[in-house]
C-alpha positions in Angstrom: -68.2 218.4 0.1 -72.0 218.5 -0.9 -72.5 215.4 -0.4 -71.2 215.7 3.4 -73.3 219.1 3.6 -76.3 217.3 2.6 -76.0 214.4 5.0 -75.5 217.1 7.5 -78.7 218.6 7.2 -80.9 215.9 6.5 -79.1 212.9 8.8 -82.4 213.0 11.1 -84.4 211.1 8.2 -81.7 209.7 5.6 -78.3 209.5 5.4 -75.5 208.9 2.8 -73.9 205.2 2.9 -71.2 204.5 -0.2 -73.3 205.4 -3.2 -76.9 205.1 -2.1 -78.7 207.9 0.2 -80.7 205.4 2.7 -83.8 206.4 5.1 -84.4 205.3 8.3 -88.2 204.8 9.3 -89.9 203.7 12.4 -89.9 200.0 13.4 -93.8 200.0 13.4 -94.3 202.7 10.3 -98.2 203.0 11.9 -97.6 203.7 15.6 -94.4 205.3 14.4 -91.1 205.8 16.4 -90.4 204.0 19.7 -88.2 204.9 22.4 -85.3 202.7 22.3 -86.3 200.7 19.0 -83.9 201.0 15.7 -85.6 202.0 12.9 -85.5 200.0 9.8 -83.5 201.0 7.0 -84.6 201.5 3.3 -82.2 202.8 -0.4 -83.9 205.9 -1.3 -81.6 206.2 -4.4 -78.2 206.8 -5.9 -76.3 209.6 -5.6 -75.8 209.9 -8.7 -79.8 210.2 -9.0 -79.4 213.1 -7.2 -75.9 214.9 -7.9 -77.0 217.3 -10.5 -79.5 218.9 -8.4 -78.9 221.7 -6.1 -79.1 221.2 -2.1 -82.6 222.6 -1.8 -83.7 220.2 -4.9 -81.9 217.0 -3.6 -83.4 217.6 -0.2 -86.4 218.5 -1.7 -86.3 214.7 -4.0 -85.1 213.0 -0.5 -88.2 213.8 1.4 -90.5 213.2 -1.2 -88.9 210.0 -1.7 -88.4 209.2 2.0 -92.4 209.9 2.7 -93.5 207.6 -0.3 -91.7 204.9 1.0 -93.1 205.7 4.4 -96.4 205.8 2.9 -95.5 202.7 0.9 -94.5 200.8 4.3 -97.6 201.8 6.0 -99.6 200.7 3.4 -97.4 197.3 2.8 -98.1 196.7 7.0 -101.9 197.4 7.0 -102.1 195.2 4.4 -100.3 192.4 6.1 -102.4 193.3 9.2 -105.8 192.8 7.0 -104.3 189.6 5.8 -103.7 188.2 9.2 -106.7 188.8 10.2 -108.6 187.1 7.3 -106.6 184.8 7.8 -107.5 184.5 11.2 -111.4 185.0 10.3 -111.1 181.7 8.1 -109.1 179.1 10.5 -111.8 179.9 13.1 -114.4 179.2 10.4 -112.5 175.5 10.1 -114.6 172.8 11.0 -113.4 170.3 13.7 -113.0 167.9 10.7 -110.9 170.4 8.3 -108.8 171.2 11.5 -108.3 167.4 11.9 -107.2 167.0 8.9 -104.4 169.8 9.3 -103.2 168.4 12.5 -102.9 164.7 11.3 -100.6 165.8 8.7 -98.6 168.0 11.2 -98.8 164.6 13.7 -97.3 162.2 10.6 -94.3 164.2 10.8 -93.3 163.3 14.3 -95.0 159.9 15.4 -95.2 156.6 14.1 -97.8 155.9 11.4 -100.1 153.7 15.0 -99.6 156.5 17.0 -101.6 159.1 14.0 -104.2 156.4 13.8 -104.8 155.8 17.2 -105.4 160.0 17.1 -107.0 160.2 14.1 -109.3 157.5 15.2 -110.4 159.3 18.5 -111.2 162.6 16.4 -113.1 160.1 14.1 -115.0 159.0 17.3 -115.4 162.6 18.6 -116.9 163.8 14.9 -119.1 160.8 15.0 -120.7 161.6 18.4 -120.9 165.7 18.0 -121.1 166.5 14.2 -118.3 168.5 12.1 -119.1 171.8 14.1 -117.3 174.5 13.5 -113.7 174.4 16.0 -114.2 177.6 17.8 -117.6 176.6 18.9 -116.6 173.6 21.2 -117.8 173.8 24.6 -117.5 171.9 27.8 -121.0 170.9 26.6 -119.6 168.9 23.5 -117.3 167.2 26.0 -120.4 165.9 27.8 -121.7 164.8 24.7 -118.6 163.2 23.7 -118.0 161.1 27.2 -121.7 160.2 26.7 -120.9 158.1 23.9 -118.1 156.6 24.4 -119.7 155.0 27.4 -122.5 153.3 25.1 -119.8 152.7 21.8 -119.1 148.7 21.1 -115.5 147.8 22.9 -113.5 144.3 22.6 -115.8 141.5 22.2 -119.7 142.5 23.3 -118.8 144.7 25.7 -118.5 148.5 25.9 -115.8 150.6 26.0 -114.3 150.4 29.1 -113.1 153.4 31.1 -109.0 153.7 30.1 -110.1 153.2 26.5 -113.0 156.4 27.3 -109.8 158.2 28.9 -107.6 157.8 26.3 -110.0 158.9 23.2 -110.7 162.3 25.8 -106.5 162.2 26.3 -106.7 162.4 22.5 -109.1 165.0 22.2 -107.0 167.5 25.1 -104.4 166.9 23.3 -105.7 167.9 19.6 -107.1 171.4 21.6 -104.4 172.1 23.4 -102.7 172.2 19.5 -105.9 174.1 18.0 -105.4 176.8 20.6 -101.6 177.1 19.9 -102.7 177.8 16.3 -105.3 180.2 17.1 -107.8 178.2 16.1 -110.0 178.3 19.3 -109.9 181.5 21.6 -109.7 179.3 24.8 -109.6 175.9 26.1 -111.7 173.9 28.3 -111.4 171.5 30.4 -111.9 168.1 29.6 -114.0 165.6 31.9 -112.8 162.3 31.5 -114.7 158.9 33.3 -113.7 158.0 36.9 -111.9 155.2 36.5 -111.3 152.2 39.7 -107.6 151.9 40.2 -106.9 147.9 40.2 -104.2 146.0 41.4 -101.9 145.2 37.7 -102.9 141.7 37.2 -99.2 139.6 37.0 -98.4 135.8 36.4 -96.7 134.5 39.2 -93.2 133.4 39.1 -94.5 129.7 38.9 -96.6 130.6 36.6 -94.1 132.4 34.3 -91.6 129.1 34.5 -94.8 126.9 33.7 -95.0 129.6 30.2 -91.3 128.5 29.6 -92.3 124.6 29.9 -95.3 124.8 27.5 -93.4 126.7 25.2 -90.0 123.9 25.6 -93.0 121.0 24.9 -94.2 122.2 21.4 -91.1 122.7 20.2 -90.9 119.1 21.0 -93.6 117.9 20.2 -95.0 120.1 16.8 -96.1 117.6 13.9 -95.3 120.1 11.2 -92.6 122.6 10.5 -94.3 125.7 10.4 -95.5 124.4 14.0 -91.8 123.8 15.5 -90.8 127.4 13.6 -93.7 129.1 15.7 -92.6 127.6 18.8 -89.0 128.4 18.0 -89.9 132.1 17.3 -92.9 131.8 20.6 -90.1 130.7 22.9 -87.3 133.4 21.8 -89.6 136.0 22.3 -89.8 134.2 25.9 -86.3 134.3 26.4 -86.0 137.7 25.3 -89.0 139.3 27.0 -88.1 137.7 30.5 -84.5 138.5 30.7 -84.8 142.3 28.8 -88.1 143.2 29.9 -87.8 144.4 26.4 -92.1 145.5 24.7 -93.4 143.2 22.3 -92.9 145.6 19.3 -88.6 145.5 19.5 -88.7 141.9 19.8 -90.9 141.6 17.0 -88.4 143.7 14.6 -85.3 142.9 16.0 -82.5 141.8 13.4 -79.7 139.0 14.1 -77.0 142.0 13.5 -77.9 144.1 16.0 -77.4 141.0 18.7 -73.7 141.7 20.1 -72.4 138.4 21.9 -69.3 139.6 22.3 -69.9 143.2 24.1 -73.1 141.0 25.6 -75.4 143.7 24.5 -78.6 144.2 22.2 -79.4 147.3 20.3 -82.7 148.4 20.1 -83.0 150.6 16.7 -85.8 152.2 14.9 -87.0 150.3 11.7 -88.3 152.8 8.6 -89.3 149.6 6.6 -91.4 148.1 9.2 -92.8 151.3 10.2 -91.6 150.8 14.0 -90.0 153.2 16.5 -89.1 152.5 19.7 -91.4 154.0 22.8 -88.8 155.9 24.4 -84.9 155.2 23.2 -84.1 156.7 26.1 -82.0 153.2 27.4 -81.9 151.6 23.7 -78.7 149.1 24.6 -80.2 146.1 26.8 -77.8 144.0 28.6 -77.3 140.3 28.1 -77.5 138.0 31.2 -75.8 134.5 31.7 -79.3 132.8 31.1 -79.6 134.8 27.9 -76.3 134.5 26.8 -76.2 131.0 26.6 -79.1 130.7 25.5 -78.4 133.6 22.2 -75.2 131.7 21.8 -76.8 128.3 20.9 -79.7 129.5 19.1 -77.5 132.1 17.1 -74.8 128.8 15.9 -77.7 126.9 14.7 -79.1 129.8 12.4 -79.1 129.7 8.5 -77.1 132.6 7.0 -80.6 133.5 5.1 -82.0 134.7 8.3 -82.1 138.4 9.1 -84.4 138.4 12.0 -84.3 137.2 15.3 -88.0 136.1 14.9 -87.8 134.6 11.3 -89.0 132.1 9.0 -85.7 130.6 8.3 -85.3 132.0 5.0 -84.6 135.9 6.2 -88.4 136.8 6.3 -90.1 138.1 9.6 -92.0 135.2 10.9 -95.1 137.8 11.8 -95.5 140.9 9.5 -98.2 141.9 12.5 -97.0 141.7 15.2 -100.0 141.7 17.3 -100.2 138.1 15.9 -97.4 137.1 18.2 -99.1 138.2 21.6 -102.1 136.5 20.2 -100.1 133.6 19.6 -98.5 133.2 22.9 -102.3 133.9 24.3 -103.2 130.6 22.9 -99.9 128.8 24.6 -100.8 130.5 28.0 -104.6 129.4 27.6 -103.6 126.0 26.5 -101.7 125.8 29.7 -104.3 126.8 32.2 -102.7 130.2 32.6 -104.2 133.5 33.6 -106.1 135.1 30.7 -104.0 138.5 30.6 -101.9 139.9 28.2 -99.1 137.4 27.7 -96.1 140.2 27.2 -97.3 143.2 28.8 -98.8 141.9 32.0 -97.6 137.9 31.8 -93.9 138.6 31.5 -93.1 142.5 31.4 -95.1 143.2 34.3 -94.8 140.6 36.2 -90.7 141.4 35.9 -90.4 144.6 36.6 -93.3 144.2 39.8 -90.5 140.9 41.3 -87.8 143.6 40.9 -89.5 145.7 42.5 -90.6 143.6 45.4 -87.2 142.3 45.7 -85.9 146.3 46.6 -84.1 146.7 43.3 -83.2 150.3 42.8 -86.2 151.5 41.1 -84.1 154.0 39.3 -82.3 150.8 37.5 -85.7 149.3 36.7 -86.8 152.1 35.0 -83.5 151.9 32.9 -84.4 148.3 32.3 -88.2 149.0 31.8 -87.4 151.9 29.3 -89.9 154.3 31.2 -90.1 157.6 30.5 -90.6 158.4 33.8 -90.3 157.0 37.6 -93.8 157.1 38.7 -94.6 155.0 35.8 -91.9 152.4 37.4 -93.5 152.7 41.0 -97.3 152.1 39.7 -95.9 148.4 38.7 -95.4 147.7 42.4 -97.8 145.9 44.0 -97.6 146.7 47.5 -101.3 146.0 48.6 -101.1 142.4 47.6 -98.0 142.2 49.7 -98.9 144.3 52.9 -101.8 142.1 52.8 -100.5 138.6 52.7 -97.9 139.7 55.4 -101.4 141.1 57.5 -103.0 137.7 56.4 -100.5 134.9 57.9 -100.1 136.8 61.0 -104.1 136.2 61.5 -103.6 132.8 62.7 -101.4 133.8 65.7 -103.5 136.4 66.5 -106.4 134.6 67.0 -104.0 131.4 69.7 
């Protein structure tokens, strides 16, 4: 019965539960208790700690015990508070290049090992132009300084940097804040001025153009005096195949293997590749269709393969024909120059783009394209038709019987 007398008393600041008397204590022990907030319970001690004592002495030992872990919780959250805000004090102190550093590590765990070093290339740039400041002293002012060399820094060739290369080092740079700001690194965020940039029509081949790629590509598998010559215009004309009847990116094409080519459901899975470092843009539509064109064509090319081979671009002996695969779009660059061809970017523009704008023209559902396309979004889709070139042709042939 003491023990229910006691609890009786006291049950505003402990109480008795099993064996152990427990206090109760405000949620925040500094402001102390809120209206509607639980407090947070703490073991004072046993009861047998406290079962020889009288009632006056065990309530007595409870408060003192119950205010020196209230003092001890006080102290423990001041402390924690001080701590935070050293803490704080020293990752506003970080330099732009120490913060850098932080992120990138942060960035390796979720993006592909290009991806970090296109970012970590831009901060590079931005360090460069403005110094290793301190990251909570960037101003609008360091963005100036920042755009202001990129438009003198050495681009492709002899030429500067053009303006969707400026763009996409300040993308970088919004990008990096906008995480430096999350982390409390920087008390506010600025706006970022980025270069006006001309929107151009998307430079395409022409379907002509595109068949005349096919031709060129047919004629030095033909007529290639060594064997590593016929085995790059093999590989050269399969990623021709592949890229005009998929619109699949250069990069799956480049790592795609033999097994993942399914004649019999007449589909081709695109899958991430941990040994080649590659993952793919967007996954969102990874299982591409196979056509009759393709089909046949798979179905020939696949009967005459060596067991060796793993990849659908290889050597013959189950090596990738390209270990960068950059070297294939520079590759086909020197087919398409070779046959008096537009000087664009073979895959992207040449056969991708080219694609998805005839689709478009043709009043495909846009929706499917962007399946096809593997866009991450529609708008992206739309931008690929080229609807002033059209509007004006149409306005163009109608001059004639205008002017009789």
């Amino acid at each position: 019965m003491f023990g229910m007398r006691l609890e009786s008393v006291a049950r505003q600041h402990f109480s008795k539960r099993g064996n152990n008397w427990i206090g109760e204590f405000p949620s925040d022990p500094v402001i102390g208790w809120v209206s509607g907030r639980r407090g947070i319970r703490r073991i004072l001690c046993s009861q047998q700690t406290i079962s020889a004592l009288s009632k006056d002495q065990a309530i007595a030992t409870l408060n003192q015990l119950y205010h020196a872990k209230l003092h001890e919780l006080r102290s423990n959250q001041a402390k924690e508070e001080e701590d935070k805000k050293k803490a704080q004090r020293i990752r506003k102190k970080m330099t732009v290049k120490q913060a850098k550093d932080i992120w990138i590590i942060e960035l390796d765990v979720t993006n592909t090992r290009k991806t970090v070093g296109m970012y970590e290339q831009s901060l590079s740039l931005y360090i460069e132009a403005c110094g290793d400041h301190g990251i909570n002293e960037i101003s609008r002012e360091h963005n100036i300084i920042f755009l202001a060399f990129l438009k003198k820094a050495k681009g492709h060739g002899n030429k500067t940097m053009s303006g969707q290369t400026q763009k996409k080092h300040l993308r970088h740079l919004k990008v990096f804040l906008g995480w430096a700001y999350d982390c409390e690194l920087i008390d506010k965020l600025i706006r970022i001025k980025s270069p006006r940039v001309i929107e151009k029509d998307m430079e395409t081949f022409s379907m002509g153009e595109l068949d005349q790629l096919g031709k060129a590509l047919l004629e030095g598998i033909e007529t290639a005096k060594t064997p590593a010559e016929r085995v790059k215009f093999i590989n050269l004309y399969r990623a021709y195949m592949l890229a005009t009847n998929t619109l699949l990116r250069v990069a799956p094409i480049w790592c795609l293997q033999i097994k993942h080519i399914d004649l019999k459901r007449r589909q081709i899975k695109i899958q991430d590749n941990k040994e080649l470092d590659f993952q793919n843009k967007s996954m969102k539509w990874p299982t591409k269709p196979i056509n009759d064109e393709l089909f046949q064509f798979l179905t020939e090319d696949l009967a005459n393969r060596s067991k060796k081979e793993k990849y659908y671009l290889d050597k013959g002996d189950g090596s990738l024909w390209r270990h960068d695969r950059g070297d294939i779009s520079r590759q086909m660059s020197i087919v398409c120059k070779s046959a008096n061809l537009p000087p664009i970017k073979p895959f992207h523009h040449g056969m991708r783009a080219t694609l998805i704008t005839e689709l478009l023209n043709r009043n495909v559902d846009p929706q499917v394209v962007q399946m096809l396309a593997d866009h991450s979004s529609l708008s992206t889709t739309i931008s690929y038709r080229n609807t002033r070139t059209i509007n004006q042709e149409s306005a163009v042939n109608q001059l004639n019987d205008l002017k009789n």
